[in-house]
C-alpha positions as CSV (number, residue, x, y, z in Angstrom):
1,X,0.0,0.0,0.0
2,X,3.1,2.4,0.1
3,X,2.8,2.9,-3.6
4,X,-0.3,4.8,-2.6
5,X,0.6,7.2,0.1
6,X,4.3,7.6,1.4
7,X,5.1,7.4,4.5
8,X,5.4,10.1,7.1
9,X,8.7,10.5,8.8
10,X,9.4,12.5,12.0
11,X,11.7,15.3,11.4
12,X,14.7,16.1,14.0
13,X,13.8,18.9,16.5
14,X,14.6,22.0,16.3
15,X,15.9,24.4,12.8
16,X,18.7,26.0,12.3
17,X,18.9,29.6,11.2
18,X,20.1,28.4,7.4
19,X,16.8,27.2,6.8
20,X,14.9,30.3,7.9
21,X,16.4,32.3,5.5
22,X,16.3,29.4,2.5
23,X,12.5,29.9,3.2
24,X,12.8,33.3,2.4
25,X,14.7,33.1,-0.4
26,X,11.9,32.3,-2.8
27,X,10.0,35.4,-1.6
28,X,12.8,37.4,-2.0
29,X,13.2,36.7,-5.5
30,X,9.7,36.8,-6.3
31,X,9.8,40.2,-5.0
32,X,12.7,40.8,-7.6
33,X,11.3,39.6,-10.8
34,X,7.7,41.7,-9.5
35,X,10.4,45.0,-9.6
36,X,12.2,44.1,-12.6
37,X,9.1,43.0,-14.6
38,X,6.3,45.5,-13.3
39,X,6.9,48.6,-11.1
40,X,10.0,49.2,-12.7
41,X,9.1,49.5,-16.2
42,X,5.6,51.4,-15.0
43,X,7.6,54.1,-13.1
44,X,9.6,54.5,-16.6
45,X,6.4,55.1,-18.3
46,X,4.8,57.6,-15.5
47,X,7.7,59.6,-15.9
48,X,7.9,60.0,-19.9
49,X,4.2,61.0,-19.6
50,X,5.0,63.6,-16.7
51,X,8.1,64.7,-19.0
52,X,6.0,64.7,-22.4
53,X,3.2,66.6,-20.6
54,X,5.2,69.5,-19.5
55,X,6.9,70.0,-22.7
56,X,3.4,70.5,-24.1
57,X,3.4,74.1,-26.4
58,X,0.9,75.4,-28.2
59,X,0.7,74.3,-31.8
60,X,1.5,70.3,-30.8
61,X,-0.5,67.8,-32.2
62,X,-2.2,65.6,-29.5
63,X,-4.0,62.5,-29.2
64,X,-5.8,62.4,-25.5
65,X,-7.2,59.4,-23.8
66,X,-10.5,59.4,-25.1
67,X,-9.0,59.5,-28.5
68,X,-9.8,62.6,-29.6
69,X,-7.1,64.0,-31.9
70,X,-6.5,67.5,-31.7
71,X,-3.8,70.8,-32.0
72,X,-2.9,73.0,-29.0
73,X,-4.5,76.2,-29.0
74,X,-4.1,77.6,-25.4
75,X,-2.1,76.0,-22.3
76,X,-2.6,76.6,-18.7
77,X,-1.8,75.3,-15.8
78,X,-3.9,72.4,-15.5
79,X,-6.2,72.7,-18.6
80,X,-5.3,72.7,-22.5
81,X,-7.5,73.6,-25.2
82,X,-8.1,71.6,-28.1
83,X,-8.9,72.6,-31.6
84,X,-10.7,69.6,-33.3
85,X,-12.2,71.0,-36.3
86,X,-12.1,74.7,-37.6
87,X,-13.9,77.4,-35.1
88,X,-14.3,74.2,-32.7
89,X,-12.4,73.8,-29.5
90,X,-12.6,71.8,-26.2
91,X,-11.1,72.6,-22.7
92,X,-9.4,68.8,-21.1
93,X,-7.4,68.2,-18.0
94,X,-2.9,68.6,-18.9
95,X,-2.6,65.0,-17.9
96,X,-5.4,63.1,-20.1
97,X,-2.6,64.1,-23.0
98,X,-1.6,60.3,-23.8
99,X,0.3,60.9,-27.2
100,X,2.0,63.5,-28.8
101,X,1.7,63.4,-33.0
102,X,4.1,64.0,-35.7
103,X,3.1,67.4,-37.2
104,X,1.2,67.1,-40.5
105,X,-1.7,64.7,-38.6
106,X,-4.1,66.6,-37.5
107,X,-4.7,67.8,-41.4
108,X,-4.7,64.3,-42.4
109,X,-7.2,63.0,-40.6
């Protein structure tokens, strides 16, 4: 019947202080691969954005998250205003800017 269910051997008393931190070890490197796979390469992209947004000027082709594509009319502080078609503008928030275009699109489209 052993081929069934091994058998349960009694382990010495007490650990030794090796073994505590091979237990850790596994936690420890999943907590590396989780900073080399996911906040790492998310702080790289918060950053561009907080970089791309300030350099916003007025005249820069935008695409914001909604997907509206739009030039740069006016800029403030924490608003920027959109042209989207002639004699037609919309106010959004600095940060919902998600992509900056290559001039030339906004005629294109």
């Amino acid at each position: 019947m052993d081929f069934l269910i091994s058998p349960a051997w009694a382990q010495a008393a007490g650990g030794s202080s090796s073994s505590t931190w091979l237990n850790l070890l596994p936690l420890v490197l999943i907590f590396v691969v989780f900073y080399f796979l996911l906040i790492r390469p998310q702080t790289k992209r918060a950053k561009e954005h907080r970089e791309m947004v300030a350099k916003l000027a007025a005249g820069d082709e935008v695409v914001t998250t909604g997907g509206i594509l739009g030039r740069i009319s006016d800029i403030g502080d924490s608003f920027v205003t959109l042209e989207v078609a002639p004699n037609v503008a919309i106010r959004v928030q600095r940060f919902q800017v998600t992509q900056l275009m290559p001039k030339g699109t906004f005629k294109g489209a």
